[in-house]
N, C-alpha and C positions, 0 to 999 in steps of 0.2 A: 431136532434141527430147527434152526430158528428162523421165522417167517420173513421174509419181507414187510412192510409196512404198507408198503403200495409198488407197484410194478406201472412203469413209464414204460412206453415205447424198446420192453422185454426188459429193460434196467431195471434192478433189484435194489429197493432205496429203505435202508433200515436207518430211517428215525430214533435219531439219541442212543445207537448202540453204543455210545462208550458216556456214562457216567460222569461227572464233571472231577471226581479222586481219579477215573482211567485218563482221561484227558490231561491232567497235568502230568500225569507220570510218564505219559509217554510225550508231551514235550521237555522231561526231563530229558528223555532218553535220548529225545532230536537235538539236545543240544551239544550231548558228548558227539555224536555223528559230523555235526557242524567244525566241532573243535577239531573233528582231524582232519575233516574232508571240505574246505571252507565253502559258504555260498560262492557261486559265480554268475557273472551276466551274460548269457551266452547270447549270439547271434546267431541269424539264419541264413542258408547259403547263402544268398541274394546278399548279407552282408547290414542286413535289419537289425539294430535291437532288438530283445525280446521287453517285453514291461517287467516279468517276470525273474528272480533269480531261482537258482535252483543247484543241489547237488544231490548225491543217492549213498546209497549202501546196499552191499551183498555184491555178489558177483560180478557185476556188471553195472554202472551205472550208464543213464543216456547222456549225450551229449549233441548239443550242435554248433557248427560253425561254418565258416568257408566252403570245408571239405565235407558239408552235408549233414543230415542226422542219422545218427549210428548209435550202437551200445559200443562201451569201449570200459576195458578191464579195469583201466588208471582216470583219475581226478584229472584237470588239465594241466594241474600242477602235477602231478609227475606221481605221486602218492597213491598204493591200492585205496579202494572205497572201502567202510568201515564195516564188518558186519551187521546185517541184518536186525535190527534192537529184538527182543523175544517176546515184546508186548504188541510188537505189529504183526509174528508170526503167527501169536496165541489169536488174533482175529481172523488171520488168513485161514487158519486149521480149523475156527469155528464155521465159518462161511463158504469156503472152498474146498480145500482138501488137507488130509492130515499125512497125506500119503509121498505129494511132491509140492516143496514148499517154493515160493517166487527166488528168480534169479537176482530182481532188481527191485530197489524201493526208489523211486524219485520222489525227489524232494521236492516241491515246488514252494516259492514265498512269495505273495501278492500282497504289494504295499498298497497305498491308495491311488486311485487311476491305473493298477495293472489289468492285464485281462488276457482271456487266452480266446485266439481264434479257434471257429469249427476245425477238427481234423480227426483223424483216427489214427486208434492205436494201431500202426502194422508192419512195425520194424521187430517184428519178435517171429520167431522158426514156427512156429505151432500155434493157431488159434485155435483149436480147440480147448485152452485154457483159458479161463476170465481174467478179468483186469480187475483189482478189486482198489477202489479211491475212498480216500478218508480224508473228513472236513475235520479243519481246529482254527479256530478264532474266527475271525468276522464272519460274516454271512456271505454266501456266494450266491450272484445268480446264475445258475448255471442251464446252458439252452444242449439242449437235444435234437439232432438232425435225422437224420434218415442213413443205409446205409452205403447209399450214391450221392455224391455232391447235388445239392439245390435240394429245391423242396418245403412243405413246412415246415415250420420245428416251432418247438413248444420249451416253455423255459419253467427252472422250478426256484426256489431258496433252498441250498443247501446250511444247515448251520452247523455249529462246531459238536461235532462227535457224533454226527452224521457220517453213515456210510454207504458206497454205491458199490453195484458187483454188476460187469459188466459182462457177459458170458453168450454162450450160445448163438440163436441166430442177431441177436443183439452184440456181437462181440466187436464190430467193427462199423460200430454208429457213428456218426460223427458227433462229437461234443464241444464244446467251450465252457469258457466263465465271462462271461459278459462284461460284469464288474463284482467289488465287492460291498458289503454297506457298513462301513467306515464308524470305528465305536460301538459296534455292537456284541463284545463279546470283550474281555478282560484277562484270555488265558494266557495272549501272548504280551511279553513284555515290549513299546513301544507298540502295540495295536500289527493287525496284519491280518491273512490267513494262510497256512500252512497248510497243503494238499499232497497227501501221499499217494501214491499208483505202485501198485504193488504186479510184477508181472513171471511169467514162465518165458524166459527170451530163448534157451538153447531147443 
């Protein structure tokens, strides 16, 4: 079984688990996903922009809008979500389980100035299952909270093909990405970084 690298506040942070030949293949893989399931800019109840675009594959992708944040079966264009790519599963089954694989993969895409507020993952049936998140292109800084609103928190660099597993009493931390650091990484075409979350929703 493969170690962590260092353990943050119970998060399991594997340093450069994916090779820089794993990394382009599986932005190969995100871009067939994109080509069926397009990014979109979603907004939050309240009716906010997010900074961030995003779409998913597998069962369920998330979404939000008006009417709240949910998983929901269809793209918001009307389209199922695209299966699961088998190079995001083959990490899932190294690091998680080979037994019951994620419902959903979100997509996330941070251009320059995007950023994701503190929150938790807890729109999914069962925590007992980890979250497991994957870095590609620019550097993130990513801040770790506690898991009650307020409090310290403590931030790290995540970089591309970095991987975080988010599990156990840690499974409902609160997280963000603060920012990202603009040009530092060459994978993605036009610069960016692309954040997967891979989950057990039913």
């Amino acid at each position: 079984m493969t170690q962590p690298s260092l353990i943050l506040r119970g998060l399991e942070i594997y340093r450069a688990f994916l090779e820089s030949n794993a990394q382009s293949e599986l932005v190969e893989n995100l871009r067939h996903v994109v080509a069926q399931a397009p990014l979109f800019a979603p907004v939050t109840p309240s009716g906010k922009a997010m900074s961030v675009r995003m779409t998913s594959a597998g069962k369920y992708g998330w979404v939000t809008d008006r009417q709240g944040y949910r998983y929901e079966r269809r793209h918001p264009d009307g389209m199922d979500w695209p299966p699961i790519p088998e190079t995001v599963l083959a990490i899932w089954r190294d690091l998680v389980s080979a037994d019951r694989l994620p419902d959903c993969c979100l997509i996330n895409h941070y251009s320059e100035g995007a950023r994701m507020g503190l929150h938790q993952d807890r729109d999914e049936a069962d925590f007992g299952w980890p979250v497991l998140s994957i870095s590609l292109g620019d550097d993130a800084l990513f801040r770790i909270g506690n898991t009650t609103r307020g409090g310290k928190t403590e931030s790290i660099w995540l970089n591309s093909g970095d991987v975080v597993v988010m599990g156990g009493a840690a499974r409902l931390t609160y997280h963000g990405v603060d920012r990202i650091r603009v040009g530092t990484s060459t994978l993605l075409r036009g610069g960016g970084r692309v954040n997967l979350t891979c989950r057990v929703v039913d």
